[in-house]
Backbone as ProteinMPNN parsed JSONL, in Angstrom:
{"seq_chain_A": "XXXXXXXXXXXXXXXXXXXXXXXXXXXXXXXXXXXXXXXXXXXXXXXXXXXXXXXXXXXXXXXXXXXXXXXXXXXXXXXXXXXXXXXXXXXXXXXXXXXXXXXXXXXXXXXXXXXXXXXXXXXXXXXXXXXXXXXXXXXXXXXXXXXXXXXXXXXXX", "coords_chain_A": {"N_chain_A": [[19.042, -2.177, -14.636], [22.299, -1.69, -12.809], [22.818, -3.474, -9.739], [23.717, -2.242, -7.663], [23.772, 0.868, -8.431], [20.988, 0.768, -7.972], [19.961, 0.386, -5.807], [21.346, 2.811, -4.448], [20.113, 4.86, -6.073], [17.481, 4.307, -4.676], [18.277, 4.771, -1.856], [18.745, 7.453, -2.103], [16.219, 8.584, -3.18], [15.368, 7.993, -1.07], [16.252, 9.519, 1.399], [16.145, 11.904, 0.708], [13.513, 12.518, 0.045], [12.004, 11.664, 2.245], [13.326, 13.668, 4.345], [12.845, 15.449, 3.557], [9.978, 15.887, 4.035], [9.894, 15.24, 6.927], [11.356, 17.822, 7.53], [9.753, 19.694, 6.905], [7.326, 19.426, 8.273], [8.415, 19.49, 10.818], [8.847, 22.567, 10.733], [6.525, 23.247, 9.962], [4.374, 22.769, 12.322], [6.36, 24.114, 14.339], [5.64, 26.429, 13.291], [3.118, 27.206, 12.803], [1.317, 25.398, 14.216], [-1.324, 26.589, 16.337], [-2.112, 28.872, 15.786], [-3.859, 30.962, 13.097], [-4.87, 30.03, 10.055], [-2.447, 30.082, 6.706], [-2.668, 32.621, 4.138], [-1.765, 31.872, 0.864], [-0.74, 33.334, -2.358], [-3.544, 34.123, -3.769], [-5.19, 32.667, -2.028], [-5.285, 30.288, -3.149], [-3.074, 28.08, -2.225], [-3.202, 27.328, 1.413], [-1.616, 27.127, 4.702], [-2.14, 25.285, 6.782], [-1.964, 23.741, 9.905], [-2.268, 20.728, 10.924], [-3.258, 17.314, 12.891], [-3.232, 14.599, 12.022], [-5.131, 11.209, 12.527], [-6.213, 9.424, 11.275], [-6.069, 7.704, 7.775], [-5.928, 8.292, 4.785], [-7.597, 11.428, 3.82], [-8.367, 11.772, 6.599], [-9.87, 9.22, 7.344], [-10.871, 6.836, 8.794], [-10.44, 7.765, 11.256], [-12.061, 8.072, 13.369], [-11.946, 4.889, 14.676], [-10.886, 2.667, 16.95], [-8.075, 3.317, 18.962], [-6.315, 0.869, 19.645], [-7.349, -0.348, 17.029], [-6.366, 1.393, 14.917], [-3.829, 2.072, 15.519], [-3.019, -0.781, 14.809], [-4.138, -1.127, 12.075], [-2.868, 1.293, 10.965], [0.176, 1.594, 11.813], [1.292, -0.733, 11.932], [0.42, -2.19, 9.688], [0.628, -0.802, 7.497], [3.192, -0.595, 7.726], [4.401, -2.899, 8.072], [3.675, -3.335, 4.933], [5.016, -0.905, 3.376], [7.687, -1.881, 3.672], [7.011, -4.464, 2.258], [6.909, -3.579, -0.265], [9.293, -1.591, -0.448], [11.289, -4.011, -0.58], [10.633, -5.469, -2.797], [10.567, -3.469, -4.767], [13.508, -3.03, -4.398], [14.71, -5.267, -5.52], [12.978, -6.386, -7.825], [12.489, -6.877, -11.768], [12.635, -4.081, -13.147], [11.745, -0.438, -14.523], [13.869, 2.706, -14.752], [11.65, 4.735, -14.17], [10.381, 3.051, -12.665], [11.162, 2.593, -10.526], [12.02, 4.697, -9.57], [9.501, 5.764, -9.077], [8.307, 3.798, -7.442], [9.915, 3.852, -5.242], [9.067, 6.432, -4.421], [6.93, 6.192, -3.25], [7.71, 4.603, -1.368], [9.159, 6.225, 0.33], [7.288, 8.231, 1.197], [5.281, 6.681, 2.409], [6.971, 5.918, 4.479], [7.664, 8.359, 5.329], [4.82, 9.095, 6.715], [4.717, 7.214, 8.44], [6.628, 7.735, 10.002], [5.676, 10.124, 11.948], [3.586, 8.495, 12.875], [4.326, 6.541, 14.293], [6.16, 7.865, 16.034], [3.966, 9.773, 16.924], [1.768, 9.385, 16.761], [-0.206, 10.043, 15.201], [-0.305, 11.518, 11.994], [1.461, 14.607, 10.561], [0.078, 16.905, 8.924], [-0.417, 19.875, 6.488], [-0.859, 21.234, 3.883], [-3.012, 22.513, 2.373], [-5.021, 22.548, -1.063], [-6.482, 24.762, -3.213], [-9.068, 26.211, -5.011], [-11.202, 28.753, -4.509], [-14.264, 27.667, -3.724], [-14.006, 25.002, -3.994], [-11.598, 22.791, -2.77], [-8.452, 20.701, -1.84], [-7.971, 18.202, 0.604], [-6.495, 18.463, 3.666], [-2.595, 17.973, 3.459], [-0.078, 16.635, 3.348], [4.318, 16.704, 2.744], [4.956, 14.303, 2.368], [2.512, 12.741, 1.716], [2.574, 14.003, -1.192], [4.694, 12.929, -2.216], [3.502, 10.06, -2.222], [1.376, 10.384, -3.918], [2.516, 11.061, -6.25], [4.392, 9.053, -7.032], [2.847, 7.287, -7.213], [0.968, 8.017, -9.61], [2.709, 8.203, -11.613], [3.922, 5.801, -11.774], [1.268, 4.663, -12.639], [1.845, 5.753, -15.162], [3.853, 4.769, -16.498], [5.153, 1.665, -18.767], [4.707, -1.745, -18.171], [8.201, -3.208, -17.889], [8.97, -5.831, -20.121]], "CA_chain_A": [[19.886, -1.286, -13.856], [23.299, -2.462, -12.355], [22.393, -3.551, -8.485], [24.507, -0.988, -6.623], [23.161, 1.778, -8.984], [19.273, 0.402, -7.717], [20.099, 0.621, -4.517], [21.872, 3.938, -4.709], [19.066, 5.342, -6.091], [16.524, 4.469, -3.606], [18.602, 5.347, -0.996], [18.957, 8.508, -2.245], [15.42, 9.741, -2.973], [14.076, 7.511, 0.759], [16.733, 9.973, 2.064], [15.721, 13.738, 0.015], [11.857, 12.321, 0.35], [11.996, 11.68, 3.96], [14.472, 14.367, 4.979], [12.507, 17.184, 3.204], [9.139, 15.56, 4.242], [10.444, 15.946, 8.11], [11.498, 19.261, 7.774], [8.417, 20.606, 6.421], [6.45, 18.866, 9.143], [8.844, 20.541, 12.197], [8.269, 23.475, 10.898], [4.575, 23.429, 10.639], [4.779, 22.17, 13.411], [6.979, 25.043, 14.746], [5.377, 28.008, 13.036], [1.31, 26.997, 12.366], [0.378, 25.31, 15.414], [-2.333, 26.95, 17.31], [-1.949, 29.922, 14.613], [-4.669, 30.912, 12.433], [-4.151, 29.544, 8.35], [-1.911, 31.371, 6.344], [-3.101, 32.266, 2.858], [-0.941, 32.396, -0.482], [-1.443, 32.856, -3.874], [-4.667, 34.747, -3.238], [-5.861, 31.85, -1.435], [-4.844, 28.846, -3.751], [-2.49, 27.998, -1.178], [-2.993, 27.314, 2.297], [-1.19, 26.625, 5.272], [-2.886, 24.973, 7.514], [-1.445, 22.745, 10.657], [-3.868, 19.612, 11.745], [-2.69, 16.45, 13.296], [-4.302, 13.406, 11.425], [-5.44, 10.268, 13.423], [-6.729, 8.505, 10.156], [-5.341, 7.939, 6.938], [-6.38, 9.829, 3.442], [-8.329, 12.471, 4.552], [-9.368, 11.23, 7.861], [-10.29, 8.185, 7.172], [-10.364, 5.733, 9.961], [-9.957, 8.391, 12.323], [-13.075, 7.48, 14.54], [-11.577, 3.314, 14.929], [-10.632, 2.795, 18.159], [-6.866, 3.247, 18.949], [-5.684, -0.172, 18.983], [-7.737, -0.968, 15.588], [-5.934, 2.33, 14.68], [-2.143, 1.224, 15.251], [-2.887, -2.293, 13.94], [-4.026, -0.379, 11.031], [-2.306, 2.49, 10.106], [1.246, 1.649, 11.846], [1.923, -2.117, 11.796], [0.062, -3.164, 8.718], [1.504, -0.135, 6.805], [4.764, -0.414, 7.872], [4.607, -3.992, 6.936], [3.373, -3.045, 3.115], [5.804, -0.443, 2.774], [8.782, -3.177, 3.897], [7.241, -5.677, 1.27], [7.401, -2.453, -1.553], [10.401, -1.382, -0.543], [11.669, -5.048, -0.841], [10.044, -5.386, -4.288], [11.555, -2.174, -5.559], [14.97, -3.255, -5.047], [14.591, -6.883, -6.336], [11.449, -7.534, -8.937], [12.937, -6.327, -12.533], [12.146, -2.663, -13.261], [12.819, 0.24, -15.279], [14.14, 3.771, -13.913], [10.885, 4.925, -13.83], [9.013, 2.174, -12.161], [11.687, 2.568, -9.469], [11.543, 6.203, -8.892], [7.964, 5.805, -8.704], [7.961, 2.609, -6.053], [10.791, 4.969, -4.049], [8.348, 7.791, -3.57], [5.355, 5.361, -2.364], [7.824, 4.106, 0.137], [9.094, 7.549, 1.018], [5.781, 8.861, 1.804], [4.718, 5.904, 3.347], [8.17, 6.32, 5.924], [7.383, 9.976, 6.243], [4.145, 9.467, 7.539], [5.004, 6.366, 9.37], [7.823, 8.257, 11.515], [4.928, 10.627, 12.307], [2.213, 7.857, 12.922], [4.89, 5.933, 15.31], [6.317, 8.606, 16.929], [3.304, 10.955, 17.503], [0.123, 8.566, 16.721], [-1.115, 11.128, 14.182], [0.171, 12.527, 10.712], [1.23, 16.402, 10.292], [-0.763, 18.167, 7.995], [0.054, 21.326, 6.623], [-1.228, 21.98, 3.198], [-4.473, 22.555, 1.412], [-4.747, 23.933, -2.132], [-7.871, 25.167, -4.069], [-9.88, 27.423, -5.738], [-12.568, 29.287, -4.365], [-14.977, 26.45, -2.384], [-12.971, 23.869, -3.942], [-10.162, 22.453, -2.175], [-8.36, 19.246, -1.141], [-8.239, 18.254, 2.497], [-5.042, 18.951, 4.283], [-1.868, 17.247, 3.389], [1.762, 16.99, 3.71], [4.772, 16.188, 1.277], [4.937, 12.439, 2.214], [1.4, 12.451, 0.832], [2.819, 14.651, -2.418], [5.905, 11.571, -2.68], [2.805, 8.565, -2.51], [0.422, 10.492, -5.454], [3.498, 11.22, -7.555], [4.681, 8.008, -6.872], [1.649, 6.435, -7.967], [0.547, 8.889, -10.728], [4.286, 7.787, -12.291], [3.5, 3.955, -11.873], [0.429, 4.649, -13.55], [1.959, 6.49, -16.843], [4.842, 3.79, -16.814], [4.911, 0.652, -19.198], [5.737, -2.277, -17.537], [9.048, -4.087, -18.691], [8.38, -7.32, -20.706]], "C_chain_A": [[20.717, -2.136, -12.904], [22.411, -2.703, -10.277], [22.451, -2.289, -7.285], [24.006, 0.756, -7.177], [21.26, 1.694, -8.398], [19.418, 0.759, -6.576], [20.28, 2.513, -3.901], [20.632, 5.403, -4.897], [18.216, 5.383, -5.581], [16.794, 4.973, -2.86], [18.183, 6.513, -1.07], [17.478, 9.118, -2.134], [14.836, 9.381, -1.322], [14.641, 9.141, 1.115], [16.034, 11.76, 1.355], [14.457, 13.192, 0.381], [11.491, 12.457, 1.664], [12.468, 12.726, 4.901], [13.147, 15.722, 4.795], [10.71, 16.849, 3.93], [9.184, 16.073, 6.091], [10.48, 17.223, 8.333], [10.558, 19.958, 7.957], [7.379, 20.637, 7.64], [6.867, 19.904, 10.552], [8.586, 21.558, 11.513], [6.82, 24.177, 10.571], [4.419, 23.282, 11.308], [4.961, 23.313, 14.789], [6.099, 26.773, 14.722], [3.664, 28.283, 12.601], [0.88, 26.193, 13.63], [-0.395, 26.273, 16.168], [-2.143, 28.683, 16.451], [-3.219, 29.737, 13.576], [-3.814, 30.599, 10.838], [-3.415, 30.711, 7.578], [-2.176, 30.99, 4.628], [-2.444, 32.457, 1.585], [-1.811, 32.052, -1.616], [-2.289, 32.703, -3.925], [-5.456, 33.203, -2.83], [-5.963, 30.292, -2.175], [-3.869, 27.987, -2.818], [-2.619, 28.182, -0.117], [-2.243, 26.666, 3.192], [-1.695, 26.346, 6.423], [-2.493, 23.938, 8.854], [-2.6, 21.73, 11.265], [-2.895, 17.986, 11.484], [-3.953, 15.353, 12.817], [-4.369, 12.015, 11.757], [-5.385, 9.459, 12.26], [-5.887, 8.614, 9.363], [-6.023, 8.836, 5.689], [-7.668, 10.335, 3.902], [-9.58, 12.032, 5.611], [-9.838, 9.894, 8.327], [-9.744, 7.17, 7.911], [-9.961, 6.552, 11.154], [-11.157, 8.415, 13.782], [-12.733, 5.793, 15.342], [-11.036, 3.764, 16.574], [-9.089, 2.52, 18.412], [-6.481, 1.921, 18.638], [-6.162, -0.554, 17.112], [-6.787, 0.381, 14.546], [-3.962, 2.224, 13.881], [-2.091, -0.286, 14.584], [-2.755, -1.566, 12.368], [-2.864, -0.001, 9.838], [-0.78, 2.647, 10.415], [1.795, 0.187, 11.663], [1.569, -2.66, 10.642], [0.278, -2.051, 7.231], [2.751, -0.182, 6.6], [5.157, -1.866, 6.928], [4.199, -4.068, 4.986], [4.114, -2.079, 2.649], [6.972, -1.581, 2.716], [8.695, -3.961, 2.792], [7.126, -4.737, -0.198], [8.86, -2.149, -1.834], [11.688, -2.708, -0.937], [11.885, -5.645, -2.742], [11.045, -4.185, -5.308], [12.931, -2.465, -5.417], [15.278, -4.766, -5.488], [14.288, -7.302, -7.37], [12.808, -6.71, -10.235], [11.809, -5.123, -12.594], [12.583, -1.492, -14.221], [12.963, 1.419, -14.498], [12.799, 4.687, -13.244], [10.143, 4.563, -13.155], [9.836, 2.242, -10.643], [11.786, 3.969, -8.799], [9.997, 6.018, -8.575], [7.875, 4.358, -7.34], [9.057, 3.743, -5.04], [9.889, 6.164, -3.713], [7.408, 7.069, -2.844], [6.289, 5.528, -0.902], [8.342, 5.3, 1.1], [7.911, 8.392, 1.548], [5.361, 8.26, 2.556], [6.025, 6.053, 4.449], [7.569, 7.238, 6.211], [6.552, 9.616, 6.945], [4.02, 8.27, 8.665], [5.878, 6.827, 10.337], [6.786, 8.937, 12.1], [3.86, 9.509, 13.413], [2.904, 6.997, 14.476], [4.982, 7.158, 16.325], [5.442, 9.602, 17.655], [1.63, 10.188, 18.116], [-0.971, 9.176, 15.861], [-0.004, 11.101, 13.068], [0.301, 13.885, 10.798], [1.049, 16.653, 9.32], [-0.294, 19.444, 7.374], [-0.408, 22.088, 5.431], [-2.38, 21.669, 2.615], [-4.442, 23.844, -0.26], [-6.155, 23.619, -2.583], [-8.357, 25.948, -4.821], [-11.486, 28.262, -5.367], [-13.085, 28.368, -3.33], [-14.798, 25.238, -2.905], [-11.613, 23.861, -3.408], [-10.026, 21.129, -2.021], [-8.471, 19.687, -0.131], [-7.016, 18.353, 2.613], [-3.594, 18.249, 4.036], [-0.644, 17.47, 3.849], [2.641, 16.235, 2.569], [4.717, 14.847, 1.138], [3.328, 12.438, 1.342], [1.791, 13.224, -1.16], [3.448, 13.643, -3.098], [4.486, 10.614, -3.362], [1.913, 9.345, -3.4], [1.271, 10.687, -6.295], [4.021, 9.927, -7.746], [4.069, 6.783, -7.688], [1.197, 7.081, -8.981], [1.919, 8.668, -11.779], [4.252, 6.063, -12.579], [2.741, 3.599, -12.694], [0.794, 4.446, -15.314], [3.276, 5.041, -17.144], [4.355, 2.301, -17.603], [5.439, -0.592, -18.455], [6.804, -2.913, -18.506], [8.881, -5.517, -18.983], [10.001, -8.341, -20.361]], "O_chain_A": [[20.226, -3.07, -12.271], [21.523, -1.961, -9.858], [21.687, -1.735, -6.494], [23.92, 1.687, -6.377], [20.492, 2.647, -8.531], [18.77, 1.775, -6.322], [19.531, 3.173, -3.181], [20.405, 6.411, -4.229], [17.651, 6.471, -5.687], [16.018, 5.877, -2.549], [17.307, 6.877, -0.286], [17.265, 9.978, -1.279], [14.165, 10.106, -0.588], [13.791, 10.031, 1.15], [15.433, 12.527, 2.107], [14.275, 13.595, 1.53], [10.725, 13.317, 2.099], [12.112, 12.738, 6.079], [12.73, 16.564, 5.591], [10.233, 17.89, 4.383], [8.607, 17.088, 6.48], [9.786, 17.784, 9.18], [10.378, 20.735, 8.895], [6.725, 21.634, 7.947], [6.149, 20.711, 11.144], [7.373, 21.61, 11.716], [6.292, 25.25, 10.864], [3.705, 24.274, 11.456], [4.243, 23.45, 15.78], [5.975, 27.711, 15.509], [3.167, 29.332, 12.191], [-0.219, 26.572, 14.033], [0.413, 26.923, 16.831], [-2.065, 29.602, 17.267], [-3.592, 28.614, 13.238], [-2.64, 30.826, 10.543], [-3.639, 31.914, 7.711], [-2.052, 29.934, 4.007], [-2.706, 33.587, 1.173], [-2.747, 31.303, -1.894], [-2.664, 31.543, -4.1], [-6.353, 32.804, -3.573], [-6.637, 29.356, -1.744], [-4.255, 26.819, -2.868], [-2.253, 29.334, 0.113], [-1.969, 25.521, 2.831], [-1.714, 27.28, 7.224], [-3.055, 22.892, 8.529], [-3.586, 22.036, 11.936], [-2.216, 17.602, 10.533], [-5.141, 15.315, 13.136], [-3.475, 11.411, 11.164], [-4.414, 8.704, 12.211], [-4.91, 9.324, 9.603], [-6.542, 9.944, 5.828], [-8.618, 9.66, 4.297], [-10.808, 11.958, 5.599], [-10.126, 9.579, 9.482], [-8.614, 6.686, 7.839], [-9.2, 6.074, 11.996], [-10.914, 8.757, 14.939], [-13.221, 5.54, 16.444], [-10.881, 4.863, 17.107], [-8.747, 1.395, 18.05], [-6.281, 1.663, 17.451], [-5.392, -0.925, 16.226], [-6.631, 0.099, 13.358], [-3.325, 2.257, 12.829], [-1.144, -0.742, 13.945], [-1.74, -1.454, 11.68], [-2.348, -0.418, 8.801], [-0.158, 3.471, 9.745], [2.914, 0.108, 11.158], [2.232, -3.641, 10.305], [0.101, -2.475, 6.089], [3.362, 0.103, 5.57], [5.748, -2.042, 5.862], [4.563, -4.878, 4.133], [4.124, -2.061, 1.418], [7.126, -2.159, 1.641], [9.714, -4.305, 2.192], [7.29, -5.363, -1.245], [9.5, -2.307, -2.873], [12.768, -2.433, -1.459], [12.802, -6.005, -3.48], [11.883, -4.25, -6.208], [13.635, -2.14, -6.373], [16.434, -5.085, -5.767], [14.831, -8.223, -7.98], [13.806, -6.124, -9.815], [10.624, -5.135, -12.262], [13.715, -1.543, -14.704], [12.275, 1.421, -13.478], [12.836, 5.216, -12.133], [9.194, 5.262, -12.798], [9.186, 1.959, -9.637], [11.621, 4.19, -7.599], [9.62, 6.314, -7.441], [7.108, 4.446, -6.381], [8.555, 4.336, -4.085], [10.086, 6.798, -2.677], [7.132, 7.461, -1.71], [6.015, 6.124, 0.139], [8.072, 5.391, 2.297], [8.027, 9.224, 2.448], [4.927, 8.817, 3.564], [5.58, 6.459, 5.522], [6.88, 7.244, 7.231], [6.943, 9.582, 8.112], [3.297, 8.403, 9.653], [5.883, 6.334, 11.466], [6.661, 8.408, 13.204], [3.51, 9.826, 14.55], [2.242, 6.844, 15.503], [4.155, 7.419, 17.199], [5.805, 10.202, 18.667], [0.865, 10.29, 19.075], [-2.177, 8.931, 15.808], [1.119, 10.665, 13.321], [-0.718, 14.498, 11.117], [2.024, 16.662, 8.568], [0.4, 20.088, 8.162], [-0.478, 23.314, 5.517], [-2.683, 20.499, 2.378], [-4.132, 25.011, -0.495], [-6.806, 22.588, -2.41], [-7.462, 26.482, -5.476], [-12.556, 28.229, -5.976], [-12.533, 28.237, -2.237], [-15.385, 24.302, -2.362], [-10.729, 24.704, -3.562], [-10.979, 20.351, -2.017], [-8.814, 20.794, 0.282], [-6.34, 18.333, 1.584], [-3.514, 17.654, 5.11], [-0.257, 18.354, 4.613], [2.179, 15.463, 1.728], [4.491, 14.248, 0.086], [3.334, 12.009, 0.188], [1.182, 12.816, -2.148], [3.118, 13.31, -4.236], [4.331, 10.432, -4.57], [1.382, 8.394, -3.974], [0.836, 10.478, -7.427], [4.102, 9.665, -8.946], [4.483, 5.858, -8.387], [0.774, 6.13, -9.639], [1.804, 9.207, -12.88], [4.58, 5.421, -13.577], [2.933, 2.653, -13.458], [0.426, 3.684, -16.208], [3.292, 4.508, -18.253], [3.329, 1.758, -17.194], [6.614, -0.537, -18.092], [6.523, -3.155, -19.68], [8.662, -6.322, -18.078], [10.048, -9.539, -20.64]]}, "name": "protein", "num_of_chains": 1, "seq": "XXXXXXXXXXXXXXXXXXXXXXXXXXXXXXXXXXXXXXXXXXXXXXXXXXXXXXXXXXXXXXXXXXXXXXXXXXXXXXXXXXXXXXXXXXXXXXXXXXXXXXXXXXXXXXXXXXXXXXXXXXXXXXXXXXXXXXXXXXXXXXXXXXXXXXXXXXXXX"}
């Protein structure tokens, strides 16, 4: 893929990944704080607002602040930077680059969060009955599609 076309393309989804990732967040944010859950799609769908200290579900959310921000904002930020680097450099095919552009979009989203707040916003849980995941948000939807796409991809020889 031509350079300016690679580029182009990242831009584009950081910017729809990040943008719509934001949104979603202010208004959970806006309209589920301190609000009881709201249930769709007889309860396969929830909406749920919870501010997340740790990273995948919780995890690391007992560390002690500084071990926290070393963590989960400086030593993230730096591994998205050397992805996002990678993704517009290493050779690739369209797929392997849509899929490294959502990692690093997810990883931004919840890095604007993680800087600016010191937490993650939360907002959805889906399930079935007394199965469920734990709470997420779309930046987390970007980094498993992201990676669930990386997966199915061959690499280029």
């Amino acid at each position: 893929m031509a350079k300016r076309k690679r580029v182009a393309l990242v831009l584009a989804m950081l910017v729809v990944c990040v943008g719509c990732d934001q949104k979603t967040k202010y208004l959970a944010r806006e309209h589920l704080h301190d609000s009881p859950a709201i249930s769709l799609l007889g309860g396969t769908l929830r909406l749920d607002y919870s501010e997340n200290t740790g990273g995948f579900l919780s995890l690391g959310s007992a560390l002690p602040s500084p071990w926290r921000v070393a963590i989960f904002n400086a030593a993230c930020s730096a591994a998205i930077a050397a992805i996002l680097w990678y993704t517009l450099v290493a050779p690739a095919g369209r797929l392997q680059i849509i899929g490294l552009s959502l990692i690093c979009a997810g990883g931004i989203g919840n890095l604007i969060d993680r800087w600016a707040y010191g937490y993650a916003r939360d907002f959805l849980n889906l399930g079935l009955g007394p199965v469920r995941t734990g709470i997420f948000n779309v930046a987390d939807v970007a980094l498993v599609t992201g990676c669930l796409l990386l997966m199915m991809v061959r690499r280029p020889t």
